[in-house]
N, CA, C and O atoms as a GROMACS GRO file, in nm:
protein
  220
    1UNK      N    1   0.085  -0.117   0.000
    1UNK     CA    2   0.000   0.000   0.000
    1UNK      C    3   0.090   0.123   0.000
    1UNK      O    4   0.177   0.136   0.086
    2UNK      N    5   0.073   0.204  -0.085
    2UNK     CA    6   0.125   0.326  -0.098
    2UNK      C    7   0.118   0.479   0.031
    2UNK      O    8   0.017   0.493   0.100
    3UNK      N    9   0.191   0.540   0.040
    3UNK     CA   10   0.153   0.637   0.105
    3UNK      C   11   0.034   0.751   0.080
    3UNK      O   12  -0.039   0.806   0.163
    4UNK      N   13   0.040   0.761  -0.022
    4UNK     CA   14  -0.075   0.852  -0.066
    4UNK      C   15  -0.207   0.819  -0.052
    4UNK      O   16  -0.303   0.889  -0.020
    5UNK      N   17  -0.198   0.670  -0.086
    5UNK     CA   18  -0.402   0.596  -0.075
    5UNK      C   19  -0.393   0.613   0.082
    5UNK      O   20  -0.493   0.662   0.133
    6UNK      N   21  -0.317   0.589   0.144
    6UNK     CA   22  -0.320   0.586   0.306
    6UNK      C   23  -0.378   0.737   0.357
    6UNK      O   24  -0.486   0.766   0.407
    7UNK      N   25  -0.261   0.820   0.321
    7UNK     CA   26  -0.320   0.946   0.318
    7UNK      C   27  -0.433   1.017   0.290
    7UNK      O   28  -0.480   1.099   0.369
    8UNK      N   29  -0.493   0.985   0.160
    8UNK     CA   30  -0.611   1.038   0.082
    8UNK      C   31  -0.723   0.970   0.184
    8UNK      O   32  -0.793   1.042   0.256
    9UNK      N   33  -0.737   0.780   0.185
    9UNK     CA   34  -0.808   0.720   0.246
    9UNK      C   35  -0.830   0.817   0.405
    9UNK      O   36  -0.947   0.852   0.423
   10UNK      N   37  -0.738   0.855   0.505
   10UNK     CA   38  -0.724   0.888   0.625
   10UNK      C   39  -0.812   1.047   0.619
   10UNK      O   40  -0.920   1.066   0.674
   11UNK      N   41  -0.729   1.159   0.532
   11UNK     CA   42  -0.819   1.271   0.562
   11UNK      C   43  -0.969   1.281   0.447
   11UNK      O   44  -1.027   1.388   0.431
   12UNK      N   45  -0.996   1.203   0.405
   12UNK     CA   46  -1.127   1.215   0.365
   12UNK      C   47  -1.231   1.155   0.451
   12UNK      O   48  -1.343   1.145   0.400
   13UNK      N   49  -1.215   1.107   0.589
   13UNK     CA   50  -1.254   1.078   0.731
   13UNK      C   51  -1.284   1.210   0.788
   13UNK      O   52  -1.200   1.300   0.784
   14UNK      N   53  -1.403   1.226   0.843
   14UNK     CA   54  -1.479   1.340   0.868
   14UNK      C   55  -1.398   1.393   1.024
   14UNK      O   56  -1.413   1.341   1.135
   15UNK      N   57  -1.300   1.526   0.985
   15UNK     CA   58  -1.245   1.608   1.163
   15UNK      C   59  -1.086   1.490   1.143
   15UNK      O   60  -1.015   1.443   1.232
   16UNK      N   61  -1.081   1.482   1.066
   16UNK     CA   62  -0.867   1.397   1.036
   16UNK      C   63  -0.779   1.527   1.013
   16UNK      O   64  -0.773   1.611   0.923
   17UNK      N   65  -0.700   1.504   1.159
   17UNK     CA   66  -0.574   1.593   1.126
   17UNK      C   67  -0.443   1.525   1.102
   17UNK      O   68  -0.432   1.411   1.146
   18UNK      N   69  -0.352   1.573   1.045
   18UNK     CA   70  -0.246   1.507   1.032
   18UNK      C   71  -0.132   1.558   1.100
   18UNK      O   72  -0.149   1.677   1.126
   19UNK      N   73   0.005   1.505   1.150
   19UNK     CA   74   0.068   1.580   1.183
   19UNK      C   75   0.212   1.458   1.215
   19UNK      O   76   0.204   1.335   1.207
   20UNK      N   77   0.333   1.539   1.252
   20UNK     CA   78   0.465   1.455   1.301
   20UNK      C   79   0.461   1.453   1.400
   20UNK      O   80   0.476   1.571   1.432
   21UNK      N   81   0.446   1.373   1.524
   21UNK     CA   82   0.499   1.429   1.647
   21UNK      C   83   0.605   1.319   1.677
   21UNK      O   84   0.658   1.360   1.780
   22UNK      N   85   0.632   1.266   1.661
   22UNK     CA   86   0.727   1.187   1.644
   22UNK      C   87   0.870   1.235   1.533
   22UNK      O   88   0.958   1.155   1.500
   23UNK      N   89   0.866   1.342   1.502
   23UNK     CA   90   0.990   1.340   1.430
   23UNK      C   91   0.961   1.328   1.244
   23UNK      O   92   0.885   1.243   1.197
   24UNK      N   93   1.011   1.396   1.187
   24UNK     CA   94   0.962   1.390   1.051
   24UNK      C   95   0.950   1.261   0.990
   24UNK      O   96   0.867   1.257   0.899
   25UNK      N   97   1.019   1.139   1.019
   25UNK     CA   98   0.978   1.037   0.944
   25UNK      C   99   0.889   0.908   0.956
   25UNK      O  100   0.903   0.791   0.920
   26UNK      N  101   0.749   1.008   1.050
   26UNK     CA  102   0.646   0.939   1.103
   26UNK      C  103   0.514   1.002   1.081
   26UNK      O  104   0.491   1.106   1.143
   27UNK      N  105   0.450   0.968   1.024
   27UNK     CA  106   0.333   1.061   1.000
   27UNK      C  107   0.175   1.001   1.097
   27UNK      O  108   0.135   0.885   1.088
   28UNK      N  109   0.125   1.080   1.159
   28UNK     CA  110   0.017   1.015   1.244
   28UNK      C  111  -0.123   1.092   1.198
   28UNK      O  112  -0.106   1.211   1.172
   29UNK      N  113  -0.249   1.048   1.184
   29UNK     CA  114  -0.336   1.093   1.166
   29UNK      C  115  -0.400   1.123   1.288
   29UNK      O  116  -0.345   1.083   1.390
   30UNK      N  117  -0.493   1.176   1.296
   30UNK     CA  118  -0.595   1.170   1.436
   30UNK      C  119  -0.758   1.255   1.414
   30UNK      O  120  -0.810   1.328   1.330
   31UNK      N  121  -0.790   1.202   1.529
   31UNK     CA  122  -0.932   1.301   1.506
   31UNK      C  123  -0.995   1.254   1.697
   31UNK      O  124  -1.027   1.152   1.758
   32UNK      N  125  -0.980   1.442   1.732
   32UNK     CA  126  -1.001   1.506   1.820
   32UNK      C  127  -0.882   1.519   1.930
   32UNK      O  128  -0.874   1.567   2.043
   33UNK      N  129  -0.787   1.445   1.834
   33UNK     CA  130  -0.664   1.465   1.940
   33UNK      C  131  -0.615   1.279   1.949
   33UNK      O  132  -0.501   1.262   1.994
   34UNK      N  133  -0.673   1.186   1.920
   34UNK     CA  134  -0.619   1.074   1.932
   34UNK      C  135  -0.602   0.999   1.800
   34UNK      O  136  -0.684   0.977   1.711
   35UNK      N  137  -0.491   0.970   1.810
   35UNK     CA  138  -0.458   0.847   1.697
   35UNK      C  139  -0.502   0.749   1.643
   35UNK      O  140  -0.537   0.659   1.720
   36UNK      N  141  -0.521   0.723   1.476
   36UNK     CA  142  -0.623   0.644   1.456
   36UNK      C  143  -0.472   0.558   1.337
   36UNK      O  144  -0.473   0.452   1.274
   37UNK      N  145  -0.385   0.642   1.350
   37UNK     CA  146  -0.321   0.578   1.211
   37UNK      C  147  -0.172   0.638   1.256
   37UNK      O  148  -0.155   0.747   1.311
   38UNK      N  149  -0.054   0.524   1.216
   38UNK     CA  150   0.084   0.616   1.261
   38UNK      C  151   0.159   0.533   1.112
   38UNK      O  152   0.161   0.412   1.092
   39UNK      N  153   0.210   0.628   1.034
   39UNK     CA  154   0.303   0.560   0.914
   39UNK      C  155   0.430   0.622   0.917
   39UNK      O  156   0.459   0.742   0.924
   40UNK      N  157   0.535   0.471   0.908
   40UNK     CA  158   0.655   0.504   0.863
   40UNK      C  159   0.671   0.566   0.719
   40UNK      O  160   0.632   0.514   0.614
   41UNK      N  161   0.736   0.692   0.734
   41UNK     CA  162   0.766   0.699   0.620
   41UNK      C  163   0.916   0.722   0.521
   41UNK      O  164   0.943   0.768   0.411
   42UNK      N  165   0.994   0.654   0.646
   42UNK     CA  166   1.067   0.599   0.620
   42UNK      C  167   1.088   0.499   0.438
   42UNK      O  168   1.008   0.409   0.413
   43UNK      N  169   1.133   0.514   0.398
   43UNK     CA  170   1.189   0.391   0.281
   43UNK      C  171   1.262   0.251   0.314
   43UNK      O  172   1.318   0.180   0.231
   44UNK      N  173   1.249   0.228   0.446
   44UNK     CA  174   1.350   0.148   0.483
   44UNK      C  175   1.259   0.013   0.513
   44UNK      O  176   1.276  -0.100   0.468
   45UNK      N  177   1.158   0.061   0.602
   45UNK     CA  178   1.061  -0.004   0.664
   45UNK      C  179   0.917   0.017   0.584
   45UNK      O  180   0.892   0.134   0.551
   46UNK      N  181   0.807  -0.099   0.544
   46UNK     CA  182   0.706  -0.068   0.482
   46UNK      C  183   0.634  -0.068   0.575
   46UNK      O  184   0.575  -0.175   0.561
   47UNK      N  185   0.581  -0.005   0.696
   47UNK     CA  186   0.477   0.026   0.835
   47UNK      C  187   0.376   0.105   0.825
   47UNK      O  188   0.371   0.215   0.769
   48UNK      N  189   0.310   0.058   0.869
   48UNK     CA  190   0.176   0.138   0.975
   48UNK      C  191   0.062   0.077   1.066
   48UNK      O  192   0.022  -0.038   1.056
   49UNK      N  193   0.025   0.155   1.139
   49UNK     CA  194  -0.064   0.077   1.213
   49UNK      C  195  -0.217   0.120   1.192
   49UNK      O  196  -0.246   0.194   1.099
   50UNK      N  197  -0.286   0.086   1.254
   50UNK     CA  198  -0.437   0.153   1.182
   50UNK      C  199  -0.492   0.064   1.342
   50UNK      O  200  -0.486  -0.057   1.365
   51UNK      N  201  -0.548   0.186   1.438
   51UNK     CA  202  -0.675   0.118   1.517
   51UNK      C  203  -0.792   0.110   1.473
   51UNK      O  204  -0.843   0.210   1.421
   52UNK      N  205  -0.856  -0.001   1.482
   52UNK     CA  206  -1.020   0.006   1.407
   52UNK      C  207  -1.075  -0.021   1.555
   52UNK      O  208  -1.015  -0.030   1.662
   53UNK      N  209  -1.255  -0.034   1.510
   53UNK     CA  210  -1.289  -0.130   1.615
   53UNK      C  211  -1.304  -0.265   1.623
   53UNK      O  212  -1.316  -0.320   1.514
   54UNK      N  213  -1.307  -0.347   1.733
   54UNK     CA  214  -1.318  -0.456   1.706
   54UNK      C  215  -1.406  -0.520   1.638
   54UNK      O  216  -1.511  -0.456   1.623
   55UNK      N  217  -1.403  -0.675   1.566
   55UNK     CA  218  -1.535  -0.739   1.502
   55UNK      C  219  -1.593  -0.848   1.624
   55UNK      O  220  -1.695  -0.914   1.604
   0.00000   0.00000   0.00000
């Protein structure tokens, strides 16, 4: 999965901010202040995490 579908997919989610707080080569999404998504964006490592809810 690419960075961009990740991206596009994440802020077209209704109140998604994006931001580094981790240092530029981490990108985290959120909405209202908590994390829903954290990507390496790194080249080294292909990562991310994504909390959903459970099934």
């Amino acid at each position: 999965m690419n960075i961009e579908y990740i991206r596009d997919t994440a802020l077209s989610l209704p109140h998604v901010t994006e931001r580094c707080p981790y240092g530029p080569d981490y990108l985290a999404f959120e909405i209202g202040g908590k994390q829903f998504c954290l990507v390496d964006l790194n080249s080294k490592w292909d990562f991310y995490n994504i909390k959903v809810d459970p099934v």
